[in-house]
Structure formats: C-alpha cells, structure tokens
N, C-alpha and C positions, 0 to 999 in steps of 0.2 A: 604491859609486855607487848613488845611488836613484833611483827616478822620481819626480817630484816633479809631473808633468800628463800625463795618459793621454785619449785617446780610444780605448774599446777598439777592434783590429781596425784601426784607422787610425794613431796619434800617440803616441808615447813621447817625453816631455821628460826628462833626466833631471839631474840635480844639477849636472853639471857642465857644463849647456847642451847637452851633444850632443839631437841632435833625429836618432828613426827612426822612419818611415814606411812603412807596409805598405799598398801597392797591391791596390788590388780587380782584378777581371779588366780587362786593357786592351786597346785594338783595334787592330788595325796599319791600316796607310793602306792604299790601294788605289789606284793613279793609273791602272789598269781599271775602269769602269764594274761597278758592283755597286749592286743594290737601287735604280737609277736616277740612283745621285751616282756620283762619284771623290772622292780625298781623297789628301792629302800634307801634310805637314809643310813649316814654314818656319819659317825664324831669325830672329827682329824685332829683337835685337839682343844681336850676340855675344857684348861681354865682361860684358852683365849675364844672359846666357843666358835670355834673355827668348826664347819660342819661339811658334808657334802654328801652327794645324791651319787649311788651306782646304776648305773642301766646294763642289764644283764642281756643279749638276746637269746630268743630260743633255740637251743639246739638241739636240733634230732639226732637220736642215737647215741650210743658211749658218747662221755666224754674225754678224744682221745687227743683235739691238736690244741696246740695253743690260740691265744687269740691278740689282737696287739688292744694297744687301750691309747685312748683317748681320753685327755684331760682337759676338761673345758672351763673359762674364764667369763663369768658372765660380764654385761657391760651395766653402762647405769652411772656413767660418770664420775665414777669413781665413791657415790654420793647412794645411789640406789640401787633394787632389782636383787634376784634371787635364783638361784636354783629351783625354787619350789613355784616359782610363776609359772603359768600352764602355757603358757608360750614356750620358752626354753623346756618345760618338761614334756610336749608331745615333741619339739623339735630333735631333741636330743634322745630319746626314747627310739622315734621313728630313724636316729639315725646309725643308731645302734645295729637294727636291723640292716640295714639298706650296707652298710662297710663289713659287719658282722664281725662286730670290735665290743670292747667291755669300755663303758665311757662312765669316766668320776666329773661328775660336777662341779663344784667350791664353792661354797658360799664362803666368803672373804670380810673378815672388818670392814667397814665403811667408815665415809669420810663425813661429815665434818670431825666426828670424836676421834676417827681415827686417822689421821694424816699420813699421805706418802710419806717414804715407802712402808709404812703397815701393810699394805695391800699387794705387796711385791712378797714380801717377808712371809705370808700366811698364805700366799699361792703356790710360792719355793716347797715350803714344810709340807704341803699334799705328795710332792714326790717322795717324802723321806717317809711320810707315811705310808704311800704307795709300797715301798722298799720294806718297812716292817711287816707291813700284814699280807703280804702277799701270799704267806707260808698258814695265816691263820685265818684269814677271810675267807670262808667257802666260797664268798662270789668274786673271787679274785683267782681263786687256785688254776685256773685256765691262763691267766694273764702271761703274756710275755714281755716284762719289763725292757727287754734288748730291741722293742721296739714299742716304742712310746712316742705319740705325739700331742702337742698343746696347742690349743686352739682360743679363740675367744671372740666375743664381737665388741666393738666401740672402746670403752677403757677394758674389756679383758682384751680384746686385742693386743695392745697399749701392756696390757700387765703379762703377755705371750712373750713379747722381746723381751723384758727384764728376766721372768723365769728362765727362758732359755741363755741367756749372761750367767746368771745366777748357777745355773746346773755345769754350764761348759768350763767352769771356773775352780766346782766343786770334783775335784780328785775321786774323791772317795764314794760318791753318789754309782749307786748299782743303776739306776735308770740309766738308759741310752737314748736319747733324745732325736730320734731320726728324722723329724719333718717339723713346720710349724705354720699353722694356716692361723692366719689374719684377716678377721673378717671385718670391714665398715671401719677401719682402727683410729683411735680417738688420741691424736697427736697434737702438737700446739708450737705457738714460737713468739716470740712480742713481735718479732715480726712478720704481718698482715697477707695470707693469701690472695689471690685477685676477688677471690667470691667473697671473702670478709672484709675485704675491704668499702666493695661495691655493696652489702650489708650494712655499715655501718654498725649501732650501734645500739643496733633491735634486731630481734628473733635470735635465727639461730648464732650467733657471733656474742650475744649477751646472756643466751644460755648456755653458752659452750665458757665462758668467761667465768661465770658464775659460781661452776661446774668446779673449774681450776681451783679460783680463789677458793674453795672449800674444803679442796683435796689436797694443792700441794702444800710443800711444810710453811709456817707464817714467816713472812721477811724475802718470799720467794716472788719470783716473779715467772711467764711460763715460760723464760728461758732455762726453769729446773732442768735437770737432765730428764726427770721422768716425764716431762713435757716434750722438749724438745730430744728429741732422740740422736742431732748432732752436735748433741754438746756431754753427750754419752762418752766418758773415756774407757776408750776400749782400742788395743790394737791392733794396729792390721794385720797381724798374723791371727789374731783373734776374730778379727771378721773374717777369712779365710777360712776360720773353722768351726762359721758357722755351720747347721744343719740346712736341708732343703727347705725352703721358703715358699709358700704362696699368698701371695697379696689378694684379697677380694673386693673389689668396689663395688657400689650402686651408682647408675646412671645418673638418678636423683637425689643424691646422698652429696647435701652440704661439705661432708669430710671426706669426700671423693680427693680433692687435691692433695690433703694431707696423705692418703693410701698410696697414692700414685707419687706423691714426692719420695716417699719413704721406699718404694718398690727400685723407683732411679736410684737413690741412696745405697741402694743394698749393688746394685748392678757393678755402680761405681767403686764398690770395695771388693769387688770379685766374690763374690757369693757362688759358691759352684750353683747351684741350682735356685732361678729366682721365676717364679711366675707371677705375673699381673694379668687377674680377670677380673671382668667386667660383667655386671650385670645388668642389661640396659634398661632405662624405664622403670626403675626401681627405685622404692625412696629406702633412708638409713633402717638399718637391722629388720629390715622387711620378713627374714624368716622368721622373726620371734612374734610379732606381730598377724602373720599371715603361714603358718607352720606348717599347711597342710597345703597350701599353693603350689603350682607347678614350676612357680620360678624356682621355690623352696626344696622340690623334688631334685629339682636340675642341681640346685648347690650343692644338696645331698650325697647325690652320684660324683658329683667333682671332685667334692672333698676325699669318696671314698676312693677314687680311682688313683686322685694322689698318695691314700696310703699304702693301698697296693702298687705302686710303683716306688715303694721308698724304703 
C-alpha cells in the first residue's frame, strides 16, 4: 500500500483510499470562564457527525441585550483542520471577546471521503441548526439570529460564498445573513495566476492542486464552480443581493491574487458594500498560526468593527 497524496505533518492518502490525519495541538472546551469566553462543543448533526464549537463571552450583569453571532468555516483545503486545533480555538475564543458576539465554529465532513459539495451542504445545515435551537440552547438564548455573519479562512473562506448563495436562495431560512468576511480565501481556475504560473509545478501551486484533486467531485477539473467562483451561476439581480463583503489578504499569502481577483469580481457585479484589506508582511492564515499576534489583534478589531457597522 502506497501514499499516493501527502500533506506533510497533516494528510496521508494512500492507494487504497484510506485517509490518516495527524492533528496538530488541540484545545479542550471550557464551559468555566477562561481568557474572558467559555466554550463547549455541540452536535449539528448526528448521523453525519457534523459537529461544532460555541464561544460564549463574558457578560457582566443581567442578561438583558442580544448578541449577533458569528459562524465560522475552518480552512484546510477542503481535506483538513478542525475547530478543535488551538489555533482557531484561542483565535476564535479571543475573538468572541474582542466583537462581544456568540461565535459557532463547524467542523464539516472532509474531503477525500467526502467530496464537494458535502462541505457546502454541512455548513448550510449549521444555520438551520442555528434556527432550531436558538429557543433551546442556553448558550444561544442571547443570540440574535436577524444578525448573523459567516466568515472563514482558506477553503472556509471558499465554503463562506457558497453558504451565503445557499441561505439568500433559501426563502424560509429565519437567519438573516448581514455581512460576510473572507479571510486568505482558497479559490482556483485551470487557468493559471501570474504567481502560479511563475511557480510552476512545485510548492504551493502543487499543494494547492493536490488539495483540489481531493475535494472536488471525480471527472471535475478546477473549472468546478466550487473552484472557480465565475463559473458560479448566479444572477445579477442575485448578486445585487448580496450581503456586505469583506475580502482579507496577506501580503505574503500565495492566494493573495485569488482574494483580490475575487474582491474585483464582486465590485463588478455591484455588490452594494465590497472591502479589500490587506494585511502586509504576512504569510497565508497567519492568525491561526500566530493567534495571539498583534497582526491577529488588528484582524480581530477589523472584523469586529465590520460587524458593528453591518
């Protein structure tokens, strides 16, 4: 039996389909008050073992206003990574505080077993879960679902647009989906950016390749729609009603071109509200990596400032 796709340190595919995955350090909950949040786990839905993290933060005094919530999409190429990695768990924890928002995590099927769109499909269904238990989840009972925002980094990024298609489609969905930040976001096309080009056929342009072949459905190439996001049919009166947008890049971030093609893309379809920031000097998903950094602080405040403006 051979490996046949590796991500070192994270992913072993090997010949006969088995898939094993080596966890980086992960963080347990805390439903005591630590660094300002609490946190616990919860089951979105059992027989697809769809799971996800609440981060509560501290409130002093009654509990008298609502709070908006944040739904976060991990990245990991559609192939790895967790809610429960202590990267994304102090990131998101500390960011809870910092907005003073109620944020659900998702841990989402993974690819290879699970091929797009499974990972679209199982990010969707957190909103509807969001919508059921809102009335029965103590740590939700604060929530104000008429202001929900999705966020993600690399492929949750990536799986942030589809959700959001997904919900503004769905009629009957109680969520109100009022902003969408896009962090590092992990887009594609067969055809070749300037940086992946001048890459060729090593490092990041054959892990990003890799990445695809894994995730999208077989027979596909990354002209998929979930790849390529203009070949997404959607129409203009629909892009028109989209929600507010923020695009986030890293200076040093391989998929910077993609973030920033995607942000022109959005401009071009009249997006009432489109930002593109930059984060200079910085390599891809540097906050999950480096959580307690002061670039990481700055994203923090940005993001929260967008959702108090939204």
């Amino acid at each position: 039996m051979s490996i046949v796709a590796e991500a070192p340190n994270y992913l072993q595919v090997f010949s006969d389909g088995s898939v094993k995955r080596f966890a980086p350090e992960v963080a347990p909950t805390s439903e005591e008050s630590s660094g300002g949040y609490k946190s616990k786990d919860v089951i979105i839905d059992p027989p697809k073992a769809i799971t996800g993290r609440i981060f509560l933060p501290d409130i002093p005094g009654p509990c008298t206003s609502s709070l908006p919530v944040l739904v976060y999409f991990h990245g990991g190429g559609f192939c790895i990574g967790s809610t429960t990695w202590l990267g994304y768990h102090h990131f998101l924890g500390d960011f809870s505080v910092v907005s003073h928002s109620i944020v659900l995590s998702v841990d989402y099927r993974l690819a290879p077993e699970h091929r797009l769109p499974i990972a679209y499909d199982d990010c969707y269904s957190s909103l509807e879960w969001l919508c059921s238990q809102v009335s029965n989840e103590p740590w939700l009972k604060q929530a104000d679902i008429s202001r929900v925002f999705l966020s993600g980094d690399s492929a949750g990024g990536n799986i942030v647009h589809q959700v959001a298609i997904k919900a503004m489609r769905k009629e009957t969905l109680r969520v109100k989906v009022k902003g969408l930040l896009l962090i590092h976001t992990f887009f594609g096309s067969e055809e070749r950016t300037e940086k992946e080009r001048a890459d060729g056929a090593t490092g990041y342009v054959a892990m990003n390749d890799m990445f695809w072949k894994l995730s999208i459905p077989d027979g596909s190439n990354r002209d998929y729609f979930g790849c390529n996001f203009k070949k997404q049919e959607v129409s203009e009166a629909e892009w028109r009603e989209f929600p507010a947008v923020t695009v986030y890049v890293a200076g040093l971030d391989f998929l910077k071109e993609r973030g920033v093609m995607y942000a022109k893309f959005f401009q071009r379809k009249e997006v009432k509200r489109m930002k593109l920031v930059e984060t200079e000097n910085k390599s891809h998903v540097f906050h999950v990596f480096h959580p307690k950094s002061e670039a990481t602080c700055s994203l923090q405040r940005q993001m929260s400032e967008f959702m108090k403006n939204n």
